[in-house]
C-alpha positions, -999 to +999 in steps of 0.1 A: +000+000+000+014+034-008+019+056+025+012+090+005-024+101+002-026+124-031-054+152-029-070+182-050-074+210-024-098+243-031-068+275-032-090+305-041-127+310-044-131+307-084-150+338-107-165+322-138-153+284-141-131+269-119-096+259-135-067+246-127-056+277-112-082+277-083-068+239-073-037+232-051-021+196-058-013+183-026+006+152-006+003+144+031+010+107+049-016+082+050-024+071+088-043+044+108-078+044+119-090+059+153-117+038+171-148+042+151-133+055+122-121+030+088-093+039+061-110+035+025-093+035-005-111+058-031-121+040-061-143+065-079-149+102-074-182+115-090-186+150-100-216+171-100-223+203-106-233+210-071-197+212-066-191+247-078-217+260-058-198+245-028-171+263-037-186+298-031-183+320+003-220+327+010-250+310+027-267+284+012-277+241+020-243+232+032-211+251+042-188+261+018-157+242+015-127+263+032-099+277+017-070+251+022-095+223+023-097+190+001-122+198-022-154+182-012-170+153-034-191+121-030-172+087-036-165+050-040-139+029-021-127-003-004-121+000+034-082-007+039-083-009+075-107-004+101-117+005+140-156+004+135-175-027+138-197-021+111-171-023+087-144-048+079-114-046+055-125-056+022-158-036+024-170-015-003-186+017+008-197+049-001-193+085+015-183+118+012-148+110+006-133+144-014-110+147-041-084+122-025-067+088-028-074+080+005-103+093+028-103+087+067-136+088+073-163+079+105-175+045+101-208+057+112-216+078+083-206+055+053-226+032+031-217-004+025-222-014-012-229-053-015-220-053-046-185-061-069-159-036-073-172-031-116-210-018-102-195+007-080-201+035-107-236+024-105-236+037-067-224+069-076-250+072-103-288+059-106-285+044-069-268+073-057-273+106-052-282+111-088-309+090-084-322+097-053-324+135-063-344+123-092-366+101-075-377+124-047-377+155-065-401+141-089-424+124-071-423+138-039-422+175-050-431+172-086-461+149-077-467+136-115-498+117-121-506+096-150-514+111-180-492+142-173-466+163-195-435+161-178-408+184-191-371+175-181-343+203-188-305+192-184-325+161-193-292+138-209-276+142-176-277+118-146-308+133-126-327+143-155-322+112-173-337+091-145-366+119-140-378+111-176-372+076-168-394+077-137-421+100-149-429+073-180-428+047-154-455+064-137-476+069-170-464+104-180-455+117-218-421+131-210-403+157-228-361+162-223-340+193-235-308+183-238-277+201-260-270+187-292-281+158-313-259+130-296-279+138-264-312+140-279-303+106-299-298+092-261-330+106-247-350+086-277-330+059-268-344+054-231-380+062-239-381+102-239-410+106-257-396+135-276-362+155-272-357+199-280-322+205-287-315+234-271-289+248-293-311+245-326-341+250-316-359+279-301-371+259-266-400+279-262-416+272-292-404+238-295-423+232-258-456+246-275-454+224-302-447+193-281-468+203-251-499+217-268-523+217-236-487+231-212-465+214-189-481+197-159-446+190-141-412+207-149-379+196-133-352+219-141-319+215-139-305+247-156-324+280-149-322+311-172-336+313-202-347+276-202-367+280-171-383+315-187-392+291-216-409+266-200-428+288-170-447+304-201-459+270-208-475+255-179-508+238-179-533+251-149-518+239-112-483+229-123-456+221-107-422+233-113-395+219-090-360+232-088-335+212-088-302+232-103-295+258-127-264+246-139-267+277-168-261+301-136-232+289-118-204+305-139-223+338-147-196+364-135-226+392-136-247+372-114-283+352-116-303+353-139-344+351-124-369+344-139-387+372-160-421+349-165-429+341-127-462+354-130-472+324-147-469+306-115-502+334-108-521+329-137-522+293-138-521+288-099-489+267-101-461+257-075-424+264-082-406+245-050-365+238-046-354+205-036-325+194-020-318+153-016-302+158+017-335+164+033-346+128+017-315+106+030-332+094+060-359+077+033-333+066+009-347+026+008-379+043+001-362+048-037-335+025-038-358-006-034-377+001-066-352+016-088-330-013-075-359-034-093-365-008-121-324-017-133-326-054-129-365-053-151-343-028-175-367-006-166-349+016-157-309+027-181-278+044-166-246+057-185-212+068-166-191+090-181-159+074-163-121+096-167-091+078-156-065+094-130-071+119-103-049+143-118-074+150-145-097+168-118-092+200-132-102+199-168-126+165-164-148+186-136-153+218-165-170+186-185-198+193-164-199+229-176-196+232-212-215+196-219-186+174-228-197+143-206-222+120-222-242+105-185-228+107-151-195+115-148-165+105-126-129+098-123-121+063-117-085+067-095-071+034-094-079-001-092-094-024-069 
């Protein structure tokens, strides 16, 4: 085992996209385990767009991640050694690990995959957060019923390709915008029912042509203009849940709101923000079913996997000008 634990710590809180620059490369000994605490080897990083909002100084759902800190981020690993009983050596788990080789980490707060070391992306992807976010947010806040429009923006990406997957489970037509014709190829190819490429098409038309009597749910994952586009085509009592506005995190000018709100008024809709950290307590509410949805091939997920942790950097601005194709994370080293 190596005895030097290689890690990607936040150096300056970034204006527009985060590169290299903002990053410090650092080393520091690997140690043993306190009582209650286990030693995992990181497998997998994932990488989500949540994390440049983490990396901002101001009040929002969770802290911000300190200057001089290992950049925060959700992971994959085996347990190396271990002082908790819940958790022996050769254990997969998962946990907020960071952007590390090694994580010390509370036994407490980890989850133990059953599963082989090749379906550990799948952890960090439809039966991860990714899917959990997509599974609560649409049906707890979204609350489709059968029959519905559902409207899915970001909607190649891994929430809003399980939303769409979900809301046709349910019985809903389900409508993705996704950027460019690759993506919209995808969305056909796990039962979208149709797919507006957002940089040909003008989206608000496009959603009047598909959604002729408006959108009952929309789940949007971008904000802007996208979000103006689809609030000024909601059906009566609709429900617009916000998830991310991944069109907004960069803007060096700052947010852009949304100019057709008084929709929400005339039609007597709901626009709500959702967060999966208020679900986690209820997670085998969703992973029990979607668990069942991916065995019945119900239910499709795509990993966008990058070898080598020193690809952090460039591999997380993927996220930000729509390189990766599904969910996306660096693989750091073997089993």
């Amino acid at each position: 085992m190596s005895t030097v634990n290689h890690q990607f710590r936040l150096a300056a809180r970034p204006v527009g996209l985060p590169d290299r620059s903002v990053w410090s490369q650092t080393e520091e000994p690997i140690g043993e385990p306190k009582d209650g605490e286990v030693l995992v080897k990181v497998l997998y990083i994932s990488l989500d767009p949540a994390m440049r909002g983490w990396m901002n100084d101001g009040k929002s759902y969770i802290p911000p991640v300190a200057i001089g800190a290992v950049m925060r981020a959700l992971g994959a690993g085996k347990v190396i050694a271990s002082k908790f009983g819940g958790l022996a050596v050769g254990d997969y788990v998962g946990g907020m690990f960071g952007v590390q080789e090694y994580s010390m980490a509370p036994g407490k707060g980890l989850n133990k995959i059953d599963a082989p070391a090749d379906k550990l992306p799948v952890y960090l992807s439809a039966l991860g957060m990714p899917g959990l976010t997509a599974y609560f947010g649409l049906l707890d806040v979204g609350k489709p019923e059968a029959g519905n429009t559902v409207v899915v923006s970001g909607a190649a990406g891994s929430v809003g390709s399980i939303v769409g997957q979900i809301a046709k489970i349910k019985g809903c037509a389900v409508i993705g915008i996704a950027g460019g014709a690759e993506k919209c190829k995808y969305l056909a190819e796990i039962g979208f029912d149709a797919a507006i490429d957002y940089k040909t098409e003008n989206v608000f038309e496009s959603l009047r042509r598909h959604c002729p009597k408006g959108i009952d749910v929309y789940f949007d994952n971008v904000g802007g203009d996208t979000l103006d586009a689809a609030l000024a085509n909601l059906a009566l009592r609709a429900r617009v849940v916000i998830c991310g506005a991944i069109s907004q995190y960069n803007s060096t000018t700052g947010v852009k709101g949304p100019s057709n709100y008084l929709s929400l008024l005339v039609n007597r809709a709901r626009m709500e923000g959702m967060v999966v950290l208020d679900y986690m307590a209820r997670a085998g509410e969703a992973l029990v079913p979607m668990s069942q949805w991916l065995k019945e091939g119900k239910l499709k997920t795509r990993e966008h996997i990058v070898d080598g942790i020193n690809t952090f950097p460039e591999t997380l601005l993927m996220l930000f000008n729509g390189q990766n194709q599904g969910k996306l994370m660096i693989k750091v080293a073997g089993d």
